[in-house]
C-alpha positions in Angstrom: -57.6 -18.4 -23.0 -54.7 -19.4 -20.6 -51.0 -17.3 -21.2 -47.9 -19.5 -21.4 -44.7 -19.3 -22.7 -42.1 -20.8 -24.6 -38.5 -20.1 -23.5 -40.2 -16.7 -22.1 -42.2 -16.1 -25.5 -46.4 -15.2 -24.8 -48.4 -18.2 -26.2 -52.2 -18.5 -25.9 -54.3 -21.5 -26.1 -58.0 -21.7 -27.1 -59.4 -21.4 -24.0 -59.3 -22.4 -20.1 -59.1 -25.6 -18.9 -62.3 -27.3 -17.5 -63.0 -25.7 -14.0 -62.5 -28.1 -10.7 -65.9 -29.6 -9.7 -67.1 -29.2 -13.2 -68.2 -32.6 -15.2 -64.8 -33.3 -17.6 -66.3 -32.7 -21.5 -67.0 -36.1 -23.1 -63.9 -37.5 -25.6 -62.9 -39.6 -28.2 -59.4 -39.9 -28.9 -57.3 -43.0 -30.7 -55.4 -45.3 -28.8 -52.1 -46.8 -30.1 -54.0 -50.1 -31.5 -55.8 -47.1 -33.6 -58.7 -48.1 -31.3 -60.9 -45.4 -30.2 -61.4 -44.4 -26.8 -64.1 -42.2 -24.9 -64.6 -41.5 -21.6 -67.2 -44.0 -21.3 -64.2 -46.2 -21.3 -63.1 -45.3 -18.0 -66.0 -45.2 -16.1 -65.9 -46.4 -12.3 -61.8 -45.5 -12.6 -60.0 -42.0 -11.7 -58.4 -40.7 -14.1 -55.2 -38.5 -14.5 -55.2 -37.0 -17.8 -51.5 -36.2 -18.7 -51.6 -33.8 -21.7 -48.4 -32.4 -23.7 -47.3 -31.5 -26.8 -45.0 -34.3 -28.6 -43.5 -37.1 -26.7 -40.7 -36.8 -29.1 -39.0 -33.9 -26.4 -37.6 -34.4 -23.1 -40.0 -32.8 -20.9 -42.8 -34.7 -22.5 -41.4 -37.8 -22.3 -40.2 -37.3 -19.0 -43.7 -36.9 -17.9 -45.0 -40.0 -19.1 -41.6 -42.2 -17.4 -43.0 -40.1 -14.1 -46.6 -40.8 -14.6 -45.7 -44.4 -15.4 -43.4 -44.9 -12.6 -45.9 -43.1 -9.8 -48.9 -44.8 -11.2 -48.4 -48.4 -9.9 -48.8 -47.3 -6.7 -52.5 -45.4 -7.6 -55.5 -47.2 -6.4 -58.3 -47.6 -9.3 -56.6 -44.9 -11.3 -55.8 -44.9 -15.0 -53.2 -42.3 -16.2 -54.1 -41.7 -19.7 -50.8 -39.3 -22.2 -52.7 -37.6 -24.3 -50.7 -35.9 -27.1 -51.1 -35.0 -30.7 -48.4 -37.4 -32.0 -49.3 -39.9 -33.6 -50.4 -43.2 -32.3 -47.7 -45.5 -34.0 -44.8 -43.0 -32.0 -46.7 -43.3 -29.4 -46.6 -46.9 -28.6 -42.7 -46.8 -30.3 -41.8 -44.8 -27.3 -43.4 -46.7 -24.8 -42.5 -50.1 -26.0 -38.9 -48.9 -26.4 -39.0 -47.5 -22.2 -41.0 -50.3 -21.0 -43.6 -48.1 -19.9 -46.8 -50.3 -18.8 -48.2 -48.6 -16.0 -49.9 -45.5 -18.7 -52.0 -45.7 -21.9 -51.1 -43.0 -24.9 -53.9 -41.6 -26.7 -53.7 -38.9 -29.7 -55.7 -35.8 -30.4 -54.4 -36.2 -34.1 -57.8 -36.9 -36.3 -59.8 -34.4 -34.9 -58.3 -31.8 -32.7 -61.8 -31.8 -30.4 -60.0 -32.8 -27.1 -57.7 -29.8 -27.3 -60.3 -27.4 -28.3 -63.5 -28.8 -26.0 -60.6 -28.8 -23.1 -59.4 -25.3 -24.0 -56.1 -26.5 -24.3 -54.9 -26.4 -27.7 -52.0 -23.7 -28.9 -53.7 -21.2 -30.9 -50.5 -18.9 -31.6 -46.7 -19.6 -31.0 -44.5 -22.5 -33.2 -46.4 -24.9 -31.7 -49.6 -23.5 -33.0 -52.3 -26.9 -33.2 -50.4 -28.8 -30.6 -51.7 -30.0 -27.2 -50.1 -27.8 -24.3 -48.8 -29.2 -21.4 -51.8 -29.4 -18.6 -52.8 -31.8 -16.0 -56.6 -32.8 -15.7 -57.0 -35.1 -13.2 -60.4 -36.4 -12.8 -63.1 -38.4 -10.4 -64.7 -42.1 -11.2 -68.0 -39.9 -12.3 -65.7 -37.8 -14.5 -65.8 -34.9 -12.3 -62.4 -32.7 -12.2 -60.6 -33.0 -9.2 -57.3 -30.7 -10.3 -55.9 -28.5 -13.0 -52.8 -27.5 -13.6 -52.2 -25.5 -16.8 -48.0 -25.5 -16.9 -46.8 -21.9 -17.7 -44.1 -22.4 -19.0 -43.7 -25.0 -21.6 -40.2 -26.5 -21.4 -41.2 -27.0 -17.1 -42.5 -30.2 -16.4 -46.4 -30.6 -14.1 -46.4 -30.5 -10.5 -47.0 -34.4 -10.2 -47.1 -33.8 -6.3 -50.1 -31.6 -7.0 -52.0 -33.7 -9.2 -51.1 -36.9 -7.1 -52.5 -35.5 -3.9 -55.9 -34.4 -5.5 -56.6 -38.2 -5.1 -56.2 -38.5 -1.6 
């Protein structure tokens, strides 16, 4: 299980994000049509997996308006937010910004993305939710890059992640 922390608290998650070079677990999460959407979606595209807790926070939002804004400019690359919100604040949010360039998926009927990814906050006031992590992963589905934020309220290293598709 990774350490974090909220506002210097210890939280734990469920496990450890999926190891670079390893094959991404398979998932099915629902997409803001209430669609769902696997993996198998995606194949033949890169994909940067942009994972927080609520997009109703300003970190979390901020991420997707950077994601969105940086990922024009990605060639074959879907970025995909992945949160536990659901799917109808997800789209509100988006449609309100004018964000066009991501695609918002929720973790909320199931909870398997956070858990096969090792993500998900087991203790801590956000206990269930996503935590903030960056998978970013190749057109086979193969992870590139990891980042697992330590701290909660700190946004990704987009550099990071962005350069792992170079």
């Amino acid at each position: 299980m990774a350490n974090i922390t909220l506002g210097g608290n210890p939280i734990e998650t469920t496990g450890n994000l999926p190891s670079v070079g390893s094959k991404a677990p398979n998932f099915n999460l629902t997409a803001t049509d209430l669609s769902t959407k696997s993996n198998t979606d995606y194949v033949g595209s890169r994909l940067v997996l942009n994972i927080f807790p609520s997009i109703d926070t300003g970190t979390c939002a901020q991420s997707v308006r950077t994601f969105n804004e940086k990922a024009s400019a990605l060639d074959n690359t879907k970025v995909l937010c992945i949160s536990k919100d659901l799917p109808f604040a997800l789209a509100r949010f988006c449609g309100a910004e004018g964000l066009e360039n991501v695609e918002s998926l929720s973790d909320f009927k199931t909870g398997d993305f956070g858990s096969d990814y090792g993500l998900t906050f087991k203790t801590g006031p956000l206990e269930t939710l996503l935590s903030r992590c960056i998978v970013v992963l190749d057109t086979d589905g193969t992870v590139l890059h990891t980042e697992q934020v330590a701290e909660i309220k700190d946004e990704p290293n987009y550099e990071s992640a962005l350069a792992s598709l170079a």
